[in-house]
ChimeraX commands (.cxc) that place a marker at each C-alpha (Angstrom):
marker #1 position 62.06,44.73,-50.02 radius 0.5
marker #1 position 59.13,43.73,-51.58 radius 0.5
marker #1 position 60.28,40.27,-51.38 radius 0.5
marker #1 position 60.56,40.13,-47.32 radius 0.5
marker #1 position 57.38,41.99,-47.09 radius 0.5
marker #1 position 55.39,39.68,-48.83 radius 0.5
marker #1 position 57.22,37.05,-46.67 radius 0.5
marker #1 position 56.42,38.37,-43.41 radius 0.5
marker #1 position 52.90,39.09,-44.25 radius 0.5
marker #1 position 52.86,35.17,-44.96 radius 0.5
marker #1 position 54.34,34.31,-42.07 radius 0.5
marker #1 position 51.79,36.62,-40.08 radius 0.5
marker #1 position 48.44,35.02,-41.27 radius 0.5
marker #1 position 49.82,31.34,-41.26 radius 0.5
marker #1 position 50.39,32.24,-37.23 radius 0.5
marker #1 position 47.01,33.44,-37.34 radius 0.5
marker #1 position 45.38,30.45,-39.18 radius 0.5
marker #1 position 47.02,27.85,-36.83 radius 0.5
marker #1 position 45.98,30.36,-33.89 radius 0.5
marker #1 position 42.26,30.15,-34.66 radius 0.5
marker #1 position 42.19,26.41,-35.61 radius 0.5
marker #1 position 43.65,25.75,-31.85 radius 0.5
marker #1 position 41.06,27.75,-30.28 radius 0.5
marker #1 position 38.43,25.82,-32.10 radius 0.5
marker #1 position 39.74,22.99,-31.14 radius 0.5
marker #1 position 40.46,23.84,-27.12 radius 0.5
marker #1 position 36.59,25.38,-27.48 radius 0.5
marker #1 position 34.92,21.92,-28.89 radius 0.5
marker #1 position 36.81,19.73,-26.02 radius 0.5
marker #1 position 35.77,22.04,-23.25 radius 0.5
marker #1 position 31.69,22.06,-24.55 radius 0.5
marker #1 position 32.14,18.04,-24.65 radius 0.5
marker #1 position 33.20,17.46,-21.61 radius 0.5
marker #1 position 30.73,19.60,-20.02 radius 0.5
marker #1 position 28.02,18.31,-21.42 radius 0.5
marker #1 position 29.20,14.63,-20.00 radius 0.5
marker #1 position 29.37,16.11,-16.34 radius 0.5
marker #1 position 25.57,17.45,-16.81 radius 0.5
marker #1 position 22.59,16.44,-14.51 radius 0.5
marker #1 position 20.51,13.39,-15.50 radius 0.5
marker #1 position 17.09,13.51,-17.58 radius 0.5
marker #1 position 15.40,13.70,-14.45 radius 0.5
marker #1 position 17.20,17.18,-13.61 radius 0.5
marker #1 position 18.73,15.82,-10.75 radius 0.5
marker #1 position 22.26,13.76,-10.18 radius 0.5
marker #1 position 22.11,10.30,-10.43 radius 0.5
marker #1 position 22.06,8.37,-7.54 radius 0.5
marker #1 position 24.58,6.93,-6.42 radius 0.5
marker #1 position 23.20,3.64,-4.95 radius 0.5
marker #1 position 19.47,1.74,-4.58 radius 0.5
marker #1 position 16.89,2.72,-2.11 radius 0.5
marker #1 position 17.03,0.59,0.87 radius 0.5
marker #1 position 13.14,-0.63,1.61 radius 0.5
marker #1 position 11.28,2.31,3.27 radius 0.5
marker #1 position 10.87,2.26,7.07 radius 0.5
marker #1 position 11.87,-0.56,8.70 radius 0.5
marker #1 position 13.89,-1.21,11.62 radius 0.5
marker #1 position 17.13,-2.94,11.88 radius 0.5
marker #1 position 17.32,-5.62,14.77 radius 0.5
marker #1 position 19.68,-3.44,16.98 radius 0.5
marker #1 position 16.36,-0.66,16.45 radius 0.5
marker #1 position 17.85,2.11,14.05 radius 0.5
marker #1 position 15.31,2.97,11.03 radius 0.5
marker #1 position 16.03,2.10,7.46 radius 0.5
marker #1 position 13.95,4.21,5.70 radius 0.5
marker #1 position 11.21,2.96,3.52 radius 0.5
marker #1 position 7.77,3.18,4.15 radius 0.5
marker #1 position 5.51,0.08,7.53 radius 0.5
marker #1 position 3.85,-1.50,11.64 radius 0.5
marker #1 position 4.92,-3.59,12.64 radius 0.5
marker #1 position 3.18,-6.75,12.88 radius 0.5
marker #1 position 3.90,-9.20,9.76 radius 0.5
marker #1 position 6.23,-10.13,8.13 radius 0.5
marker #1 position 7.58,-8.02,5.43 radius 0.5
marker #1 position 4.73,-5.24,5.91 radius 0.5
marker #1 position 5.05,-1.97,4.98 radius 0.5
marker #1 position 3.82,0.74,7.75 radius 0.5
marker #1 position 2.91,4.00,7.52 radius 0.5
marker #1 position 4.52,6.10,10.45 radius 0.5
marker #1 position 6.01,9.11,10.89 radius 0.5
marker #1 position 9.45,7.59,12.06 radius 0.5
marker #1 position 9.88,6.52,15.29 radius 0.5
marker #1 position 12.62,8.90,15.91 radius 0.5
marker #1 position 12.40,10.84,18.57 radius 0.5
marker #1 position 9.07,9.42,19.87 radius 0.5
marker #1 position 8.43,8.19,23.15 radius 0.5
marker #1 position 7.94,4.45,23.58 radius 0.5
marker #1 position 4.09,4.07,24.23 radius 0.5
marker #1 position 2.83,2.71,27.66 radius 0.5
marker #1 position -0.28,2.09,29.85 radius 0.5
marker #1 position -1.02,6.08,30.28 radius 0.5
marker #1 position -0.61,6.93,26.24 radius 0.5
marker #1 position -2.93,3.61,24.95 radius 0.5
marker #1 position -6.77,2.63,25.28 radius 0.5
marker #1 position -6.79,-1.41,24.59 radius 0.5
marker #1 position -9.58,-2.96,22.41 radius 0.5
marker #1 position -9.75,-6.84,21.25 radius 0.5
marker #1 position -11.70,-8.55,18.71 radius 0.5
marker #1 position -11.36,-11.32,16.62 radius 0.5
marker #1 position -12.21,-12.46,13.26 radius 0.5
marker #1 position -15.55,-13.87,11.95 radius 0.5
marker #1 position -15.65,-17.65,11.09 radius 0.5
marker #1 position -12.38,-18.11,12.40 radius 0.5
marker #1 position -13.57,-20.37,15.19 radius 0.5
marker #1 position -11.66,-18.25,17.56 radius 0.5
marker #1 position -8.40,-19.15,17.13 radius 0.5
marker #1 position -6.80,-15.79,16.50 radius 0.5
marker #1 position -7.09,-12.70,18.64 radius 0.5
marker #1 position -6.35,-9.03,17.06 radius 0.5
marker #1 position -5.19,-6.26,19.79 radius 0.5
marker #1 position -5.95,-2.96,18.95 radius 0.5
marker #1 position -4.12,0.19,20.20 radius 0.5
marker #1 position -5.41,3.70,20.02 radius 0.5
marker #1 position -3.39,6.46,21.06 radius 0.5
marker #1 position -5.55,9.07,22.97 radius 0.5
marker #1 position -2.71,11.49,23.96 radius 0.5
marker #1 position -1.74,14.63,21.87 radius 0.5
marker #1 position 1.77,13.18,21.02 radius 0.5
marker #1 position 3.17,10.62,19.22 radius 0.5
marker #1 position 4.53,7.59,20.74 radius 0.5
marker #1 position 5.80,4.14,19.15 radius 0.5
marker #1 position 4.86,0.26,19.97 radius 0.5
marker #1 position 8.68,-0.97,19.68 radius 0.5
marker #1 position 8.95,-4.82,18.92 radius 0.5
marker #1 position 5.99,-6.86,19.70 radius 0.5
marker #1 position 3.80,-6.71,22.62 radius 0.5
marker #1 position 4.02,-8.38,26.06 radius 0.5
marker #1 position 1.14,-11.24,26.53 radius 0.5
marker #1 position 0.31,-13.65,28.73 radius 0.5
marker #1 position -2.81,-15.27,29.21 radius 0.5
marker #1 position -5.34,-15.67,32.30 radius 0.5
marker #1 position -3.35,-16.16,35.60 radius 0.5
marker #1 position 0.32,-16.97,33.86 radius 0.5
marker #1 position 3.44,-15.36,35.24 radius 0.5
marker #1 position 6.13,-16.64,33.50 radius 0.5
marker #1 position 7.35,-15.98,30.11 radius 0.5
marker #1 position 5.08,-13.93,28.02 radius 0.5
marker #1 position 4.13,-15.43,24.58 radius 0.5
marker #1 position 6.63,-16.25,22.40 radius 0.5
marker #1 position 6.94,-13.63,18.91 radius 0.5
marker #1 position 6.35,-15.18,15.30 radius 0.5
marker #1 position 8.89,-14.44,12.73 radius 0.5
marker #1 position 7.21,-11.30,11.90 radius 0.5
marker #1 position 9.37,-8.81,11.96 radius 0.5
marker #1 position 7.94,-5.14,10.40 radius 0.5
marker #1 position 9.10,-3.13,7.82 radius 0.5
marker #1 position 8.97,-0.09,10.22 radius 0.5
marker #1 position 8.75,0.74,13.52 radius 0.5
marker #1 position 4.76,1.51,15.13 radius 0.5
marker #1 position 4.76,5.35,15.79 radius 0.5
marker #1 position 1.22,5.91,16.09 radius 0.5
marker #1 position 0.02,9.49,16.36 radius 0.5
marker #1 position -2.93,11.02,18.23 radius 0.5
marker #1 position -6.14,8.73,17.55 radius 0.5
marker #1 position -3.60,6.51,15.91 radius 0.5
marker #1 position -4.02,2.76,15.76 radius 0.5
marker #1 position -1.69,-0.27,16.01 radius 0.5
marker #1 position -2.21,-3.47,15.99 radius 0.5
marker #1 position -1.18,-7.05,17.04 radius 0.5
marker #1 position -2.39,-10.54,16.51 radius 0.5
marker #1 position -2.26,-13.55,18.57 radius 0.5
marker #1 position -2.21,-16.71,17.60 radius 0.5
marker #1 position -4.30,-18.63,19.99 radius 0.5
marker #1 position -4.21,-22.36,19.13 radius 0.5
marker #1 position -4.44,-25.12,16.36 radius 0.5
marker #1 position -7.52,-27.63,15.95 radius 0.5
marker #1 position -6.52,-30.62,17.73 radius 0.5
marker #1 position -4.22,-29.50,20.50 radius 0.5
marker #1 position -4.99,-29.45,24.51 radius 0.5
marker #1 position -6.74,-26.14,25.28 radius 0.5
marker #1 position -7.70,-24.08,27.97 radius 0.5
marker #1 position -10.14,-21.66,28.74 radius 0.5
marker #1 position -9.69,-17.91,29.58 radius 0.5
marker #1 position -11.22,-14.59,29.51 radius 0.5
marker #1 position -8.02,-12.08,30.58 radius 0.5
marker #1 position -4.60,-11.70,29.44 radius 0.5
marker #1 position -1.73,-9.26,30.40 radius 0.5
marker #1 position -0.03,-7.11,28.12 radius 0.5
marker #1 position 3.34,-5.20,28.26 radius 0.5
marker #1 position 5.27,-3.28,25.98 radius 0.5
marker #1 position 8.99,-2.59,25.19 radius 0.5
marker #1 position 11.07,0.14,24.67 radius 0.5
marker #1 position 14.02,0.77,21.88 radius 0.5
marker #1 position 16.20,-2.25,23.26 radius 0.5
marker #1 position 14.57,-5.46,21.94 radius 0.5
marker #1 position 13.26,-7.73,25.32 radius 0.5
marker #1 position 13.47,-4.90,27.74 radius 0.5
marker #1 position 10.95,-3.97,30.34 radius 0.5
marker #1 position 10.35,-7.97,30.67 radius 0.5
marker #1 position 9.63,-7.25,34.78 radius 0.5
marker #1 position 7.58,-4.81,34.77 radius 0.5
marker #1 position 4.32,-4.60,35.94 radius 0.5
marker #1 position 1.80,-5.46,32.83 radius 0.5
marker #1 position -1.64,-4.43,32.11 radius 0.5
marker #1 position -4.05,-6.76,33.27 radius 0.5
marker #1 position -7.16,-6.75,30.22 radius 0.5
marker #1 position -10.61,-8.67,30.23 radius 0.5
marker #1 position -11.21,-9.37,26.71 radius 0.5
marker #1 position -14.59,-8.08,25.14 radius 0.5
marker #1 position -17.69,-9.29,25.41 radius 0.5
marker #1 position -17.55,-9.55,21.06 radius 0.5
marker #1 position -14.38,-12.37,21.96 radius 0.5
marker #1 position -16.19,-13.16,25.32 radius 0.5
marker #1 position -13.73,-16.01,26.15 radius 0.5
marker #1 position -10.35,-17.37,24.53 radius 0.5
marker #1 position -9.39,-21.28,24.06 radius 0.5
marker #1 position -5.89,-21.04,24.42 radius 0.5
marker #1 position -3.29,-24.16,23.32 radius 0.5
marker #1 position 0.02,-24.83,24.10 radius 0.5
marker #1 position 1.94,-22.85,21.91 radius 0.5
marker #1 position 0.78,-19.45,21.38 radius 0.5
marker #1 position 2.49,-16.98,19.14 radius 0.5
marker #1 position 2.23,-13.08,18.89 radius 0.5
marker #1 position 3.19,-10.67,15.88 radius 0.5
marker #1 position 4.65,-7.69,15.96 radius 0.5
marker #1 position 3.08,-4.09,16.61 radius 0.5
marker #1 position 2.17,-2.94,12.72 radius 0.5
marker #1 position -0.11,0.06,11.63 radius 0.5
marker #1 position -1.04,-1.99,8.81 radius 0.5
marker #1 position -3.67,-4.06,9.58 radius 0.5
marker #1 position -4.07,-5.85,6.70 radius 0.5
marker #1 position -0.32,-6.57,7.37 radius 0.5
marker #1 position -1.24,-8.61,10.62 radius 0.5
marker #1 position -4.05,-10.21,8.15 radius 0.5
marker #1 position -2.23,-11.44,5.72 radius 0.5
marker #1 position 0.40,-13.22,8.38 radius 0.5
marker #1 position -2.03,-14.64,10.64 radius 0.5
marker #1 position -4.18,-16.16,7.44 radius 0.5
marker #1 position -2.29,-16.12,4.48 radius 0.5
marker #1 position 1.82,-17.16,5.43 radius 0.5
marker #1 position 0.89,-20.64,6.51 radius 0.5
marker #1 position 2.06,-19.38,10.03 radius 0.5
marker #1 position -1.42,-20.48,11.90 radius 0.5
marker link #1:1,2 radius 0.2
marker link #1:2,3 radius 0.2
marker link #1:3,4 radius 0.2
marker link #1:4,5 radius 0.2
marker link #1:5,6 radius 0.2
marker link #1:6,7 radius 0.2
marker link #1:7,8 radius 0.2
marker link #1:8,9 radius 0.2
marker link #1:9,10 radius 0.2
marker link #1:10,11 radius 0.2
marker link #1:11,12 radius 0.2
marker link #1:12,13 radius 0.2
marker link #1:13,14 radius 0.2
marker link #1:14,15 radius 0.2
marker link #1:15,16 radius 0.2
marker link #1:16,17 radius 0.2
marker link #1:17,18 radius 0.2
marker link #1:18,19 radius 0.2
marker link #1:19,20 radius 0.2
marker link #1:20,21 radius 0.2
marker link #1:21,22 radius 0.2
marker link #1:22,23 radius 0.2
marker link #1:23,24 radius 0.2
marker link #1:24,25 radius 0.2
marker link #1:25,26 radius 0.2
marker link #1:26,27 radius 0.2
marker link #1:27,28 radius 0.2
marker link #1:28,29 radius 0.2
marker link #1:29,30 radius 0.2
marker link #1:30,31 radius 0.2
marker link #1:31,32 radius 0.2
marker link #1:32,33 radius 0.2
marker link #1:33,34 radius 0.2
marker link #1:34,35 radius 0.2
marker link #1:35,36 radius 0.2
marker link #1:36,37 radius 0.2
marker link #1:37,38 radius 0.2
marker link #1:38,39 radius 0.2
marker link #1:39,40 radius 0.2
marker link #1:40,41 radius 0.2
marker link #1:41,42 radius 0.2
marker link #1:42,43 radius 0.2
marker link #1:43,44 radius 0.2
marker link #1:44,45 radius 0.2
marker link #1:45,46 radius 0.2
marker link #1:46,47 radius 0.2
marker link #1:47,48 radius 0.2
marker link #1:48,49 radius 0.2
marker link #1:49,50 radius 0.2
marker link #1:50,51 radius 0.2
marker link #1:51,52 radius 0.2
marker link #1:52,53 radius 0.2
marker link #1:53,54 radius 0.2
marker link #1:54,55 radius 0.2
marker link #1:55,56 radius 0.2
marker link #1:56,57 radius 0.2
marker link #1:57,58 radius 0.2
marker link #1:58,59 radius 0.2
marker link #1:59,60 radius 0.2
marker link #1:60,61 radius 0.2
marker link #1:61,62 radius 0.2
marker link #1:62,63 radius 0.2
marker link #1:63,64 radius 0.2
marker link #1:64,65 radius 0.2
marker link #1:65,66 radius 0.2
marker link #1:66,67 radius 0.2
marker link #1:68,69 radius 0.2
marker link #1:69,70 radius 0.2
marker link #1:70,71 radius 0.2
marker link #1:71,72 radius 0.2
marker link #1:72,73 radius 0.2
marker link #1:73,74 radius 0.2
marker link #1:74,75 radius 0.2
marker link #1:75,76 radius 0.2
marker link #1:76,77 radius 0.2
marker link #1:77,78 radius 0.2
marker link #1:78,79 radius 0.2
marker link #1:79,80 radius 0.2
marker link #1:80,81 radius 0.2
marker link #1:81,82 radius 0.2
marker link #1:82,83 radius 0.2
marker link #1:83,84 radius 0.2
marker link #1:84,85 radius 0.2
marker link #1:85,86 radius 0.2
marker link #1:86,87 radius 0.2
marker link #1:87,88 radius 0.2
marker link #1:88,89 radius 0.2
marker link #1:89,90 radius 0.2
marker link #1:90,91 radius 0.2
marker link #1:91,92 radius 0.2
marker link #1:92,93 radius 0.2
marker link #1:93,94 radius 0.2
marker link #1:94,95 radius 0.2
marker link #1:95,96 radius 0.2
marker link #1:96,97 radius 0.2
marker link #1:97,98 radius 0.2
marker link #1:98,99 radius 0.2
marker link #1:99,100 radius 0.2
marker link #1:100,101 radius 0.2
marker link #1:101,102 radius 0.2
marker link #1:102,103 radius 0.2
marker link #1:103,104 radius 0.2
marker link #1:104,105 radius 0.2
marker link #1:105,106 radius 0.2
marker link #1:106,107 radius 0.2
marker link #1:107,108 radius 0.2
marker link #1:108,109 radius 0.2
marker link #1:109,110 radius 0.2
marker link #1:110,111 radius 0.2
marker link #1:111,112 radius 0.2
marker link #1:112,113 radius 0.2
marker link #1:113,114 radius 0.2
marker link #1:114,115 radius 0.2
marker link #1:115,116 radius 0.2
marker link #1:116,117 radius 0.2
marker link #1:117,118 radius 0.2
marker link #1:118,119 radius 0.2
marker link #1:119,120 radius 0.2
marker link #1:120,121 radius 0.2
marker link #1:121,122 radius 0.2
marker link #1:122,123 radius 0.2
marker link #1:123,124 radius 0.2
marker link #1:124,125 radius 0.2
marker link #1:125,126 radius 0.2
marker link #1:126,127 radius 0.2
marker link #1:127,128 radius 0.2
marker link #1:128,129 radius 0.2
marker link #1:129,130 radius 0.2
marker link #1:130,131 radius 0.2
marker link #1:131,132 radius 0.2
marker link #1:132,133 radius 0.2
marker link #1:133,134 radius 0.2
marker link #1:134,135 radius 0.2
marker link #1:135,136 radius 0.2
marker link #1:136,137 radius 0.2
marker link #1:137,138 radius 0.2
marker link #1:138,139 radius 0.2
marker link #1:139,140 radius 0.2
marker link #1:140,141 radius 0.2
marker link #1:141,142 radius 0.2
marker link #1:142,143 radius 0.2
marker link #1:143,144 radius 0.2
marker link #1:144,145 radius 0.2
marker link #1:145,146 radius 0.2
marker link #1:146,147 radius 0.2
marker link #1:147,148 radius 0.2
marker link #1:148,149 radius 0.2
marker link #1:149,150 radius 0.2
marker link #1:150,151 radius 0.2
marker link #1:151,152 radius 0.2
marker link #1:152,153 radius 0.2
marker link #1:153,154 radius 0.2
marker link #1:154,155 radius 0.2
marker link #1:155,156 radius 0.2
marker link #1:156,157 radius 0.2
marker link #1:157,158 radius 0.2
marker link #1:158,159 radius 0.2
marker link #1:159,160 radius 0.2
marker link #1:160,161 radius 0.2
marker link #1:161,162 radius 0.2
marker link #1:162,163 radius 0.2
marker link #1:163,164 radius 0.2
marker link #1:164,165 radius 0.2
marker link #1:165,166 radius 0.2
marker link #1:166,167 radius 0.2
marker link #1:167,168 radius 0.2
marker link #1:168,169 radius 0.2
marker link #1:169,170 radius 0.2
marker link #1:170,171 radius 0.2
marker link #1:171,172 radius 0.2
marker link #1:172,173 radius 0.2
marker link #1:173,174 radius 0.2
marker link #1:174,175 radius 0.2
marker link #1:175,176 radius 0.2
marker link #1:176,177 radius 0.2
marker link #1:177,178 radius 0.2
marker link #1:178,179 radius 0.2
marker link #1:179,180 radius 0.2
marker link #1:180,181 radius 0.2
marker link #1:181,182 radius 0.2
marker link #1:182,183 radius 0.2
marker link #1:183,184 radius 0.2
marker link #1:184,185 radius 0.2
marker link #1:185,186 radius 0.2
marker link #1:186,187 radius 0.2
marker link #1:187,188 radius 0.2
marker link #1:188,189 radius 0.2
marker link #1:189,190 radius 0.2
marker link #1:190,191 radius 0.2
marker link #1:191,192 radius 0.2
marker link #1:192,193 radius 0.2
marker link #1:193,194 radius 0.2
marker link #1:194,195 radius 0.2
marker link #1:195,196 radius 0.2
marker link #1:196,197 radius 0.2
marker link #1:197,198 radius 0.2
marker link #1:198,199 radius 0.2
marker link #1:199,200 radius 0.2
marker link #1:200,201 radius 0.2
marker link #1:201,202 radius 0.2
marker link #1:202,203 radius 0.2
marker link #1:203,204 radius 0.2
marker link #1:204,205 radius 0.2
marker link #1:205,206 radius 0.2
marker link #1:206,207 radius 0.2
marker link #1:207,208 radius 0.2
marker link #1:208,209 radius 0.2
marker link #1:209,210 radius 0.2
marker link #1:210,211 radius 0.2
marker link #1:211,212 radius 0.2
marker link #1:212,213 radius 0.2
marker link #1:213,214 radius 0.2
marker link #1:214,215 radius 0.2
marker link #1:215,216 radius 0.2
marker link #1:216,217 radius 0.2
marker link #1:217,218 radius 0.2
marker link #1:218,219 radius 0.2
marker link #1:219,220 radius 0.2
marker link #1:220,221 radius 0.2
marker link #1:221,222 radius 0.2
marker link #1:222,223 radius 0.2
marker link #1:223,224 radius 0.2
marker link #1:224,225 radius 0.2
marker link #1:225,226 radius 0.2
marker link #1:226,227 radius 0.2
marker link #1:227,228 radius 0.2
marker link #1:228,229 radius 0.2
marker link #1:229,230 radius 0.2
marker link #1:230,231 radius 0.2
marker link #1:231,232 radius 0.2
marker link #1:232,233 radius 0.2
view
């Protein structure tokens, strides 16, 4: 009797060591593999793909999100999105031009200011054509923004023109027409534009054969940096 009872008792704790050694085991696995599905350093998950550039619009006129307007190439703009925002037009905008000192007047920067109490966006590039021409309006430069122009109240974008290149045939003017577009790249091509003296800063333009005009851009260094700087003048 004693025999079997000192068997048993055996028996018991050897169920009970094994027992113990499995739940040790089952309770290491489970912390490891939690600790492999934690957050990153940051305290957040990671992400799961890179930022596209902040802001800018695609061609057919959705927003990719980074952060540009709109007149030079590769320009970042600051905006508030243009979702949702009106396309500007004559009654939102007050039109100012200037140009740029020593530059022997062969650029031409158009400023708009938005004196409403909402926000509106310059979509694409502006409209132009020069003294009494009715045909096609300017032709755009590559410079395609970063981000749509949503310009809020007292808001500026701006635009530059390309005017004309030492040496070419010129002609003399001291209006142009402007027009803008809505969402849908080219649209509003027929109607009615604005007709604008320039100021008496500019006073008159020499215009050649082949102007060019940039995209709307809040970033006015942006249009800078195209017009001088990108061999594109």
């Amino acid at each position: 009797m004693r025999t079997a009872s000192k068997s048993w008792k055996t028996y018991t704790l050897g169920v009970a060591a094994i027992a113990a050694l499995l739940s040790s085991a089952a309770c290491d696995s489970g912390g490891g593999a939690a600790r492999g599905k934690g957050p990153t350093a940051s305290g957040a998950p990671a992400p799961t793909g890179a930022a596209s550039p902040s802001g800018f619009p695609s061609p057919s006129g959705t927003t990719v999100r980074p952060g540009g307007n709109g007149a030079t190439a590769g320009p970042s703009q600051s905006t508030g999105g243009g979702d949702g925002a009106a396309a500007c037009n004559d009654n939102d905008l007050s039109i100012d031009t200037s140009g740029w000192r020593q530059d022997s007047g062969r650029h031409l920067l158009i400023t708009a200011t938005n004196f409403t109490d909402k926000a509106c966006t310059l979509y694409h590039h502006p409209y132009v054509r020069f003294g009494t021409d009715s045909g096609d309006p300017v032709a755009p430069t590559d410079s395609r923004p970063r981000a749509i122009a949503t310009i809020g109240p007292k808001e500026k974008a701006y635009a530059g023109v390309f005017v004309f290149r030492a040496g070419q045939q010129t002609r003399t003017v001291t209006s142009f027409s402007l027009g803008y577009q809505d969402r849908a790249p080219d649209s509003n091509r027929e109607a009615a534009p604005l007709d604008i003296r320039v100021s008496e800063e500019v006073g008159t333009l020499t215009v050649g054969p082949d102007p060019r005009v940039t995209y709307w851009n809040t970033d006015l260094r942006a249009v800078e940096d195209f017009l001088f700087r990108s061999g594109n003048s």
